[in-house]
N, C-alpha and C positions, 0 to 999 in steps of 0.2 A: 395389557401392555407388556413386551417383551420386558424383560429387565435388562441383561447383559450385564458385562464390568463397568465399569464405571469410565465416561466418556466426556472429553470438554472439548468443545467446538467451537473455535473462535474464526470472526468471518470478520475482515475487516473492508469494512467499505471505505476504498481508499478516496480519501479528502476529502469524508463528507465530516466536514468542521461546524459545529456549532457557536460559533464568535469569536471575537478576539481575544488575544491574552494578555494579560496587563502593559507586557513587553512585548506588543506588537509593533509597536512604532519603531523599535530600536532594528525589524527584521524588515521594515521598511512597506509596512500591513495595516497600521492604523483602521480601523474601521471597518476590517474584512468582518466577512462574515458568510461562507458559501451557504449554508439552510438557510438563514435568514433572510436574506438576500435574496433566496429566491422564492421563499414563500411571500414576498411582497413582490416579487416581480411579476407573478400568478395569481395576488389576493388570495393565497391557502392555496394546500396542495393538499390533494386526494392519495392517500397513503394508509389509508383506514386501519391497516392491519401494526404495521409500525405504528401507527398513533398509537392505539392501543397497548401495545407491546410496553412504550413506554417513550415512545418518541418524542409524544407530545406534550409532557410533563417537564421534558429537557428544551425543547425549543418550541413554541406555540402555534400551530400548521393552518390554522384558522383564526385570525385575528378576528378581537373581537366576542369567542365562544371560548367557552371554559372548556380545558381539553378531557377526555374521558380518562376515569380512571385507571391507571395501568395494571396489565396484568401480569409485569414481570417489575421487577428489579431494575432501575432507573439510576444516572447522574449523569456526571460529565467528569473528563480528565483532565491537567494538567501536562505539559511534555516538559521535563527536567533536562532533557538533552539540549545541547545550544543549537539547534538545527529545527528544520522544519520539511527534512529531509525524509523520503522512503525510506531509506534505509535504518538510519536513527532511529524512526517511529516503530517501524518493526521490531527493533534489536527491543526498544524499552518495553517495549509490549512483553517479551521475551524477558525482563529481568535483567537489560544491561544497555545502561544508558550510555550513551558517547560523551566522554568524559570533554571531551574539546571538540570545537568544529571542523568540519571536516574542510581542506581548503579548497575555496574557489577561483573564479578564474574568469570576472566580468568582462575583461577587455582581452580575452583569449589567452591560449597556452603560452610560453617563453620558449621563444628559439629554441634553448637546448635541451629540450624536452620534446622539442617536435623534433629535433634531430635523432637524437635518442630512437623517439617513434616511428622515424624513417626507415631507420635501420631494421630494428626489431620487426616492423612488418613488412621489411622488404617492397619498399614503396620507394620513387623516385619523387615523389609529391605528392602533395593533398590540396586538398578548397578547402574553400572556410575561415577554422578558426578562430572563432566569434560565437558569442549568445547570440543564439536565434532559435523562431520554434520549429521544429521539425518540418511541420508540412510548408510554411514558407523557404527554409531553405535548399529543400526538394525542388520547387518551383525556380528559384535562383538559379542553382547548380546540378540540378539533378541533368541537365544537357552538360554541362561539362564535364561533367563525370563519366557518363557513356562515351565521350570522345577521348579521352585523358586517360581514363583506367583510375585515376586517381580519387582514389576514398574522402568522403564530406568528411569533416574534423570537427566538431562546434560542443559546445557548451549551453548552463542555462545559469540559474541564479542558483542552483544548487551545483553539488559536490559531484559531477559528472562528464565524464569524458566521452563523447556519443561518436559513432563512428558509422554513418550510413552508405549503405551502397546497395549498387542493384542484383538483384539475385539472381538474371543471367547475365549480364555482363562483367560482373566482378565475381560472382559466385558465392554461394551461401554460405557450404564449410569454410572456402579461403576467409569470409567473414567473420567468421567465427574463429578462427585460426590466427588472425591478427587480432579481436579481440584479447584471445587468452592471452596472447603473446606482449599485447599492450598492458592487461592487467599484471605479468611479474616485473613489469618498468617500472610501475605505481608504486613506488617506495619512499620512505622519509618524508619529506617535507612536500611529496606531490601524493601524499598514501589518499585519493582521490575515491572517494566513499563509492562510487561506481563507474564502471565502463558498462556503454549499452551499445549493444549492437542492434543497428535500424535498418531491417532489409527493406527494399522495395522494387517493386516491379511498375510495367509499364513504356510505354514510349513518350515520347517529348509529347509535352501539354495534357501528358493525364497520369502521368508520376503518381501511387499510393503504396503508401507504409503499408507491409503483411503483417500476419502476426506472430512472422518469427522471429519478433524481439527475442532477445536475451543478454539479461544482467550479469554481470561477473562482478558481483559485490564484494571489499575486504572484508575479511573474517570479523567478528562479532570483538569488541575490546578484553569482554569478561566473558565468563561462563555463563549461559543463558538455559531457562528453565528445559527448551528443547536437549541441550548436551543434557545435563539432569537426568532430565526424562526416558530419554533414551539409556543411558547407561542404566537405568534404575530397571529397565526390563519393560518400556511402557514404548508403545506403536505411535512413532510420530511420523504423520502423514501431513505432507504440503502442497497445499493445491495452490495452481496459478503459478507465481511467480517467486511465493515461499523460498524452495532453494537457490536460486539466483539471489536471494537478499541475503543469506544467510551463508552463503560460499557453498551452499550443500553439505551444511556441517548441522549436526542434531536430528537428522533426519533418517527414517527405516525405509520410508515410501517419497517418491516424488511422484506428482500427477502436473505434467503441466498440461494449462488449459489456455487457449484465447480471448476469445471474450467473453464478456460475463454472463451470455446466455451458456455458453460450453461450463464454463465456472460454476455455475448453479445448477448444473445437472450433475457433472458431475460430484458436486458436496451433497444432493440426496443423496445417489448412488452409493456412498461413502457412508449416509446415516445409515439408509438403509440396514445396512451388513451388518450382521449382529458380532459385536468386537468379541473375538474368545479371552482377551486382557487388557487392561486397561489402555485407556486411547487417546493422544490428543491430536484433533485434527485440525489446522491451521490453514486459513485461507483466506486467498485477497481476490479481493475482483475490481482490475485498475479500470475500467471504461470510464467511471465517474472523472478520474481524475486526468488520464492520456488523453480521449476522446472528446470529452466535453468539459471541464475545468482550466486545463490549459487552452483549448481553441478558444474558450470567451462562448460554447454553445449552451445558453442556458436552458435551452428546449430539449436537447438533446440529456443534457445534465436530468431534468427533471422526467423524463420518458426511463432512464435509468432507473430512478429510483423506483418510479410504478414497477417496470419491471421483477426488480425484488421485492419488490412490496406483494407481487401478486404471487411470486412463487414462494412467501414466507409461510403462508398456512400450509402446503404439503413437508418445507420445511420441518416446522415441528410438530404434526402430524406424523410424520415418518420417525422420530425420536424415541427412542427406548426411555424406559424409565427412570433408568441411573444417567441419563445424559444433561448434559447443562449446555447450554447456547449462550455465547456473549458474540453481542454484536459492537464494534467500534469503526474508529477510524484512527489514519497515522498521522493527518496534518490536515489542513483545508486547503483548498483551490479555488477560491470565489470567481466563478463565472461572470460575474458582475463588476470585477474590480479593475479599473482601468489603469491602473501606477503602473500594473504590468502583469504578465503572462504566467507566472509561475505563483509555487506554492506559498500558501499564506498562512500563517502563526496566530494558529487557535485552537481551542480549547476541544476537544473529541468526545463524541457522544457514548456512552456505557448504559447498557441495557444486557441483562439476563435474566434468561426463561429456561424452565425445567420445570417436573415434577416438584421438584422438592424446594422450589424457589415459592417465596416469600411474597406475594402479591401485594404491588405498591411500593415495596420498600423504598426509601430512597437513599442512596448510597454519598448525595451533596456531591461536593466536589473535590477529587482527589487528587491530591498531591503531584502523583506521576502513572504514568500508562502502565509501570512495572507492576501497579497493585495487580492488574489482570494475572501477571505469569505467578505471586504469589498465592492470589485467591486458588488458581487452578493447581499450583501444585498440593495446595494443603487439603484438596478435593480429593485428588488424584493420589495423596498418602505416599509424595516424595519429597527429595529434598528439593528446598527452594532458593534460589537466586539470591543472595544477599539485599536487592534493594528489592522497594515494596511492602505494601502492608496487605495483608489480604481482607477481603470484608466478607468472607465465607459466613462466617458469625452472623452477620449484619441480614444476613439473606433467604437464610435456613429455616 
């Protein structure tokens, strides 16, 4: 096995939540639970490779059968940030939790901020402005939009400001161009955890979202292990949607990718490459959670996971010897949970494999998702993030 410098690969499978958190009721989640939930909606799921890993020491995938020993490093996280936000869960992954929540906006924006947004995108009007999900309110307005010119506005139960239009009739860059120009609005008391830009194509009655989303996320509250890392002379590479969560700040490389088959090719191709210095590669792969957690598809949900499941052995087959793999998640999405459509407040799953990782260990249950950015920097032999405890120790 090649060795190389020393490499930490964190892939986060967004909103695959392993249960609720004590303070789930308070985020209005009581009883979520996205793996659980669905390994009883299937009587056990087939994920052989993940069980093993350590999956199934965290959540049980066959009721009933005692799960197989793991062969990596095993627990579950806590999120200390008041959110159950993308953004949030990332940033604490990173070592810097959202000190306050970010504000929302259940029964739509206020006048003077959609004014504000008038101007700044040189827009005579918009539709919308309203929580709703994406692909229903395509359906709604997505004909009055092509007639109007006038950009969809809508929100969710999270910190987001979404701004969908068609990508010939409105056009992509001008999309993106009032995105930017909406996010230097996003100030004080509206500093709005994200603006998404939702293109889509199509004609009336078959309206679909591309995947040339893009986040314009506010900057990170503190210094996260990626600024660190980066300054310290170490290769931070973001696959997926990484820099958009991050404002594009701590990063040497951006890879953005689609969907999580493009996502998982390209993080081999990434292992693959033998690092000439130290490395940390960072990546999400949202299907779980855009595709099928918020649509309520739990077939779809579950097809996902085999997915990775099945390309996890070339995974860490492809792995040098000095590399470590943690796998997590940033929030849950229970496919199953009918109160409503968005993300649910629970507990994320922690699992890491390498060479020099510790078979079985199990890490319990920790505190805040920060532990990730300091186990990795104290891997990685930099400075680390003020919160977080690392369990590097624990693993070795």
């Amino acid at each position: 096995m090649t060795e190389g410098a020393k490499r930490v690969i964190v892939i986060v499978l967004d909103s695959v939540g392993v249960g609720e958190m004590p303070d789930a009721a308070e985020y209005g989640d009581k009883g979520s639970d996205t793996l659980g939930h669905i390994v009883e909606k299937f009587k056990g799921l087939d994920l052989p490779n993940l069980e093993k890993l350590g999956l199934g020491r965290i959540k049980n995938l066959h009721p009933g059968k005692e799960a197989p020993d793991a062969q990596g490093a095993y627990g579950r996280m806590a999120e200390v940030s008041a959110s159950k936000d993308t953004t949030a869960g990332h940033w604490e992954i990173m070592g810097s939790p959202a000190k306050r929540p970010f504000p929302t906006y259940p029964n739509g924006f206020p006048e003077d901020l959609l004014n504000t947004f008038k101007k700044a995108a040189g827009v005579d009007g918009i539709l919308g402005n309203k929580a709703s999900s994406g692909t229903v309110i395509l359906e709604e307005l997505g004909e009055d939009h092509v007639k109007t010119g006038f950009p969809i506005v809508y929100t969710s139960a999270d910190s987001v400001f979404q701004i969908a239009a068609h990508e010939k009739y409105f056009g992509l860059d001008r999309l993106y161009s009032v995105c930017e120009k909406t996010r230097e609005i996003l100030t004080g008391p509206h500093a709005i955890a994200r603006v998404i830009a939702r293109p889509f194509t199509g004609e009336v009655g078959s309206f679909a979202r591309t995947t040339n989303r893009k986040d314009y996320a506010i900057e990170p509250v503190s210094i996260t292990l990626m600024d660190l890392a980066k300054a310290a002379g170490v290769n931070v590479v973001g696959v997926g949607k990484i820099g958009d969560i991050f404002a594009h700040r701590g990063l040497t490389e951006e890879q953005h990718t689609g969907l999580n088959g493009a996502g998982i090719k390209q993080t081999i191709e990434d292992i693959k490459r033998v690092p000439e210095k130290k490395e940390l590669l960072f990546v999400n792969l949202v299907d779980f959670d855009s595709l099928f957690g918020h649509r309520r598809n739990t077939q779809g949900y579950y097809d996902a996971l085999k997915e990775f499941d099945t390309a996890l052995p070339e995974i860490r087959k492809s792995m040098l010897k000095n590399d470590m793999l943690i796998l997590t998640a940033d929030h849950g999405c229970d496919p199953t949970y009918i109160a409503h459509t968005d993300h649910t407040r629970e507990f994320v799953p922690l699992i890491v494999s390498g060479s020099m990782v510790k078979a079985g260990a199990d890490l319990g249950t920790r505190e805040t998702f920060a532990d990730i950015g300091a186990t990795a920097a104290e891997y990685l032999g930099v400075e680390g993030p003020k919160k977080g405890t690392s369990f590097l120790k624990e693993i070795l």
